[in-house]
N, C-alpha and C positions, 0 to 999 in steps of 0.2 A: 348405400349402393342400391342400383332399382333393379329389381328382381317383378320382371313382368309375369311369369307364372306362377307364382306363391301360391296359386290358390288352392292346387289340387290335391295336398292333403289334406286343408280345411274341407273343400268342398266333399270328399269325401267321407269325413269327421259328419259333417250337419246328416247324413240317414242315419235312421235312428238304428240301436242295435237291433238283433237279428233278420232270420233269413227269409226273404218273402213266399219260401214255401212253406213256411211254420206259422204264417199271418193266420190269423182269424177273425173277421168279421163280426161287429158286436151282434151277439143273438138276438134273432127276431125270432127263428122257431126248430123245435126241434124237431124236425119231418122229415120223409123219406126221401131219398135220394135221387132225382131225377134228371134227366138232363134237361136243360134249358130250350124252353119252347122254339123261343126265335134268338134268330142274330143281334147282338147290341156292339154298338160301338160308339164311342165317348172321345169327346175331345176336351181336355182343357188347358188354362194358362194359368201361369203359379210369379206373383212375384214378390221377392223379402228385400227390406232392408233393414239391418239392426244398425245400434250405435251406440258411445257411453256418453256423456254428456252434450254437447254440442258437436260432436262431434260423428259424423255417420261412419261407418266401417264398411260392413259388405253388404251389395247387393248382387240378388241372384234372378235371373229371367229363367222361368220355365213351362216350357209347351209340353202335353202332352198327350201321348196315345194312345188307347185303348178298344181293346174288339175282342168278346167274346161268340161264337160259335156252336152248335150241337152237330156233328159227325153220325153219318150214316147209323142215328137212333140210339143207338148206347154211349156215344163217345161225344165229350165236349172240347173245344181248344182255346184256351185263350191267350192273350199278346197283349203286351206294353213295352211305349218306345217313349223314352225323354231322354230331351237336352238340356241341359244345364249352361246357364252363360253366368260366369262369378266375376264380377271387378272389386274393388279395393282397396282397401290398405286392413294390414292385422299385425297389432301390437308387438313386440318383439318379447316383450315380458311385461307380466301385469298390463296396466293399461297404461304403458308408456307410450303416448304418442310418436315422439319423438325420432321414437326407434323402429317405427312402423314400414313399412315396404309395402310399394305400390304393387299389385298382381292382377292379373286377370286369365281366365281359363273360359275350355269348354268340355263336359262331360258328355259323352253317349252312355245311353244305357236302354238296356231292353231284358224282358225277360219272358221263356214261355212256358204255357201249363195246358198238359194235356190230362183229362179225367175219363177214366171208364166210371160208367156208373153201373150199379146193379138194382134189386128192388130194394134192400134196405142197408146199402153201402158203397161206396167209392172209395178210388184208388185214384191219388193223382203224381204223378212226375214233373218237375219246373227244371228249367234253366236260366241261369241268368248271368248277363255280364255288364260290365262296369267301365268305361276307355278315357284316361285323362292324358295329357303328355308325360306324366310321370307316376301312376298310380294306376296298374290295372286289376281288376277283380274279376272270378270267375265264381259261381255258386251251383249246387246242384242240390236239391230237395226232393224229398217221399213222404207222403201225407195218405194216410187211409183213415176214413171215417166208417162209422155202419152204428145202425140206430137200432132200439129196444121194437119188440113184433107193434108197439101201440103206439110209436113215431115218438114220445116221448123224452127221450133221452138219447143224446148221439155222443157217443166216447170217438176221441179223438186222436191221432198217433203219428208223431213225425218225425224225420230227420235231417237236418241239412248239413251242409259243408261247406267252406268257400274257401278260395286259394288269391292271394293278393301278391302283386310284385309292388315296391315304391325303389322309384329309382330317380332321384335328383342326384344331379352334379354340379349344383350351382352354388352351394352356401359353405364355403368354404369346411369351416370344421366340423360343421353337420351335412355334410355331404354323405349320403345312404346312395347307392350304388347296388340293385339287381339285392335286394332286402327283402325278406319275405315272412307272408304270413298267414298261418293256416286259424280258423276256426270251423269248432264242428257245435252242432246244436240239436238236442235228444227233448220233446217237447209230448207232455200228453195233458190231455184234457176231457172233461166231462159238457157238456150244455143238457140241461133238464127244465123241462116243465112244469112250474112248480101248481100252476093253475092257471084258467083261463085269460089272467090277467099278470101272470109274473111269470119271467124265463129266466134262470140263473144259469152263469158260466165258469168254472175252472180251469185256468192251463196254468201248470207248472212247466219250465223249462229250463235244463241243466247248459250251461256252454263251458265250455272249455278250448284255449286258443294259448299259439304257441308263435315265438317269431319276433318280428320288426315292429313294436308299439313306438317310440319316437315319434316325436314331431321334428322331423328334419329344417324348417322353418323357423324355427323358436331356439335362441340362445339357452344354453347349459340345462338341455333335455332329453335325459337319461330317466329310461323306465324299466323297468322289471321285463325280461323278454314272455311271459307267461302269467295270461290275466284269465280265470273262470269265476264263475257268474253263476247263483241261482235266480228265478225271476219268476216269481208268481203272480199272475193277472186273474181278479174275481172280476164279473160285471152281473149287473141283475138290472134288467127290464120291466118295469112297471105301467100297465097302461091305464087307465083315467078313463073313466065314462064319462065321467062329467063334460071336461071339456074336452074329450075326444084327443087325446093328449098323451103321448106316450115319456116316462122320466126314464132315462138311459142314466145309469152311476157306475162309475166302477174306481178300483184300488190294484195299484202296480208293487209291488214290492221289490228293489234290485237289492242286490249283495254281490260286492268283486273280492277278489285276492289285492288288487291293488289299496282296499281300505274303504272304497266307497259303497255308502247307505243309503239306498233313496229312498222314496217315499212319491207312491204319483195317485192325485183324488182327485177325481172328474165327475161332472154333473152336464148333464145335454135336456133338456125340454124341445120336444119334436111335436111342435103342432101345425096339424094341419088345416088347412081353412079354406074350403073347395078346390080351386086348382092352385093354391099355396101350398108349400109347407114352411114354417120359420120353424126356426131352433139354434135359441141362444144358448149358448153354456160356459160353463168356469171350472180352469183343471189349476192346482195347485199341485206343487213340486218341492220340494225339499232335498238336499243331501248331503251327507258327509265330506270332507277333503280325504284325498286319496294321501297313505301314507307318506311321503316321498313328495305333497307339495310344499313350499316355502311360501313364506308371505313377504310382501315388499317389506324393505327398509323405509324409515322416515325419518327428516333432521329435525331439529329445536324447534321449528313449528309445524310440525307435521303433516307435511310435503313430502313427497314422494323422490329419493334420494336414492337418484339411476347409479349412483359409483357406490357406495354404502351395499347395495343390492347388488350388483356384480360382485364386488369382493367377496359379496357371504356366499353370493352361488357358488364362486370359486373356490372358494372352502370346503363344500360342501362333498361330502365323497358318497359313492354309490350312488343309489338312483336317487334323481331331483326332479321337479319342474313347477316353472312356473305357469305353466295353463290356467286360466281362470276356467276352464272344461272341468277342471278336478281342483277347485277351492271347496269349501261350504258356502252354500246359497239357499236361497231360497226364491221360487218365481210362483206367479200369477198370466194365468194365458184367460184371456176374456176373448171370447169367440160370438158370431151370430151366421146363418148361413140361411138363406132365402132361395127357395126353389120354386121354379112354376111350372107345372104340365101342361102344356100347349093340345098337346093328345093324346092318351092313355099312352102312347109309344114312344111320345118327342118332348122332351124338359129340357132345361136351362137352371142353372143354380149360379150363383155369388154367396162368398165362404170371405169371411172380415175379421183376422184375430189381431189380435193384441197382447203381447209378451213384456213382462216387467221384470229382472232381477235383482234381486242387492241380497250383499249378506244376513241382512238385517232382519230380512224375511225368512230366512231358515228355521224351520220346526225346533222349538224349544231355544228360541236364539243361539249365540257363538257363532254366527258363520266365519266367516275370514275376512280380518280386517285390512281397510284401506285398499279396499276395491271400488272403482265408480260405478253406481247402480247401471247395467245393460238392458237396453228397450230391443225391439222388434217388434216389425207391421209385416203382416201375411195376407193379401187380396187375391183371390183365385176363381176364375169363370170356368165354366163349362156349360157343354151341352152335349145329349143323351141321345140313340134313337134306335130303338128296335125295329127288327120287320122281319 
């Protein structure tokens, strides 16, 4: 059956977890709080397409827009506005072709942040929303920072929340109908100066979330209505004299109720080369299968056996799914990103990754078998300009 908008809880599914007024920016420095000199506003375009074999699955077009602002001296505002365009096909289980459904969407999304600043602390407030034809999202965030009298060290404090409806009425027995789903996120952190040449960063942040997790899309997909999350993020900045070169690294640790353990190590090199700057990097990924996934079935020559693999779903009681989102895996993102400053106020950059999964790759092998290794290409422009 063709199901043209499938896409909008995947396309939802691909932001990454938490709430963008709990973001933090990798540490360049621990300094007083200010507002920003001049106005900047940024444009860019964002476009993916993954695939398992030969086969491509989804690609996503995305513009986007950005401006921040300083307000009558103490007060700063900032704005983002992107579109999302998804077409497709996605698996119906594992990576059964077969049973795959063509879809296509479009998402809006914006969100905004206003900052009081003081001398050695800010206070900021975000909104933000989310609009698919069948998934909407609301979020609202509070974040205060304030730094040691020697700039130093800035301890860090936040909270968000968001509110989701999913409402499909097109998949017959997984039809979700006005479903909903709340998470909240309690997030603190340290950034310190360790010496002239190294800045280290700390955020721990607790979630907790209640509601409609399903994939309404996906045959016999049943989850636990209540998924929390610890998530601790380290990064440490290193800058190089030699070659003028700064090493960005950093280590994600997740843990859910649903079972899943990850593991995220990331390495960036930021050099810059008079009005260049390049910075290649490589993040590895690792993690556990969520309680509650199954692995496909496979016949006498181990082929992937769609009736074999229904039967046992249908056996299967409580919560199930087949998501390859919540197998064990393992991935490799190889990134480069090239920028040039036209005028101390006007850049241009191009950002080039490259994404590899299979199970085989998972930290300490096991991952889940008889899954076909999943690629992804991510190329993205923009351009920058204050005044």
């Amino acid at each position: 059956m063709n199901k043209p908008h499938t896409a909008s809880v995947l396309m939802a599914s691909l932001v990454l977890p938490g709430l963008a007024a709990l973001s933090l920016a990798a540490p360049t420095a621990a300094q007083a709080e200010t507002v920003p000199e001049k106005t900047t506003i940024g444009f860019k375009y964002g476009a993916y397409q993954d695939g398992q074999g030969s086969w491509d699955r989804v690609s996503v077009k995305a513009p986007h827009l950005y401006v921040q602002a300083p307000i009558a001296g103490e007060w700063s505002v900032e704005a983002a506005l992107v579109g999302d365009t998804v077409s497709g096909a996605s698996p119906r289980m594992h990576t059964q072709q077969s049973g795959a459904s063509r879809m296509s969407d479009y998402r809006k999304a914006g969100d905004l942040k206003v900052t009081r600043h003081m001398a050695r602390s800010a206070l900021s407030v975000s909104l933000a929303a989310s609009d698919e034809h069948d998934y909407i999202s609301r979020a609202i965030g509070l974040q205060g920072r304030w730094s040691s009298e020697d700039n130093n060290r800035t301890w860090t404090a936040g909270f968000g929340a968001s509110s989701d409806k999913i409402d499909n009425q097109s998949n017959g027995s997984n039809t979700a109908i006005d479903q909903r789903k709340r998470t909240q996120e309690f997030m603190v952190g340290v950034t310190q100066v360790l010496s002239p040449t190294d800045i280290t960063q700390l955020n721990l942040t607790r979630s907790t979330g209640h509601g409609y997790y399903n994939d309404p899309y996906k045959s016999f997909d049943k989850r636990p209505d209540q998924r929390n999350a610890w998530i601790a993020l380290a990064r440490w900045n290193h800058y190089l004299a030699g070659p003028g070169a700064t090493l960005q690294s950093s280590y994600r640790y997740y843990s859910d109720t649903f079972g899943v353990t990850a593991h995220t190590a990331g390495v960036d090199w930021v050099q810059p080369k008079g009005k260049w700057k390049i910075t290649p990097g490589v993040r590895f990924y690792s993690q556990s299968a969520a309680n509650f996934y199954f692995d496909p079935k496979l016949d006498a020559q181990g082929r992937y056996d769609q009736m074999a693999t229904i039967l046992h779903a249908a056996s299967l009681g409580g919560s199930k799914s087949a998501d390859q989102r919540l197998s064990a895996f393992g991935a490799v993102t190889a990134s480069i990103k090239v920028a040039y400053a036209f005028t101390p106020d006007t850049s241009a950059d191009v950002k080039l990754e490259t994404y590899r999964q299979s199970a085989s790759m998972r930290l300490g092998g096991g991952g889940s078998p008889s899954l076909d290794p999943f690629r992804a290409r991510f190329i993205q422009v923009g351009i920058t300009h204050r005044f």
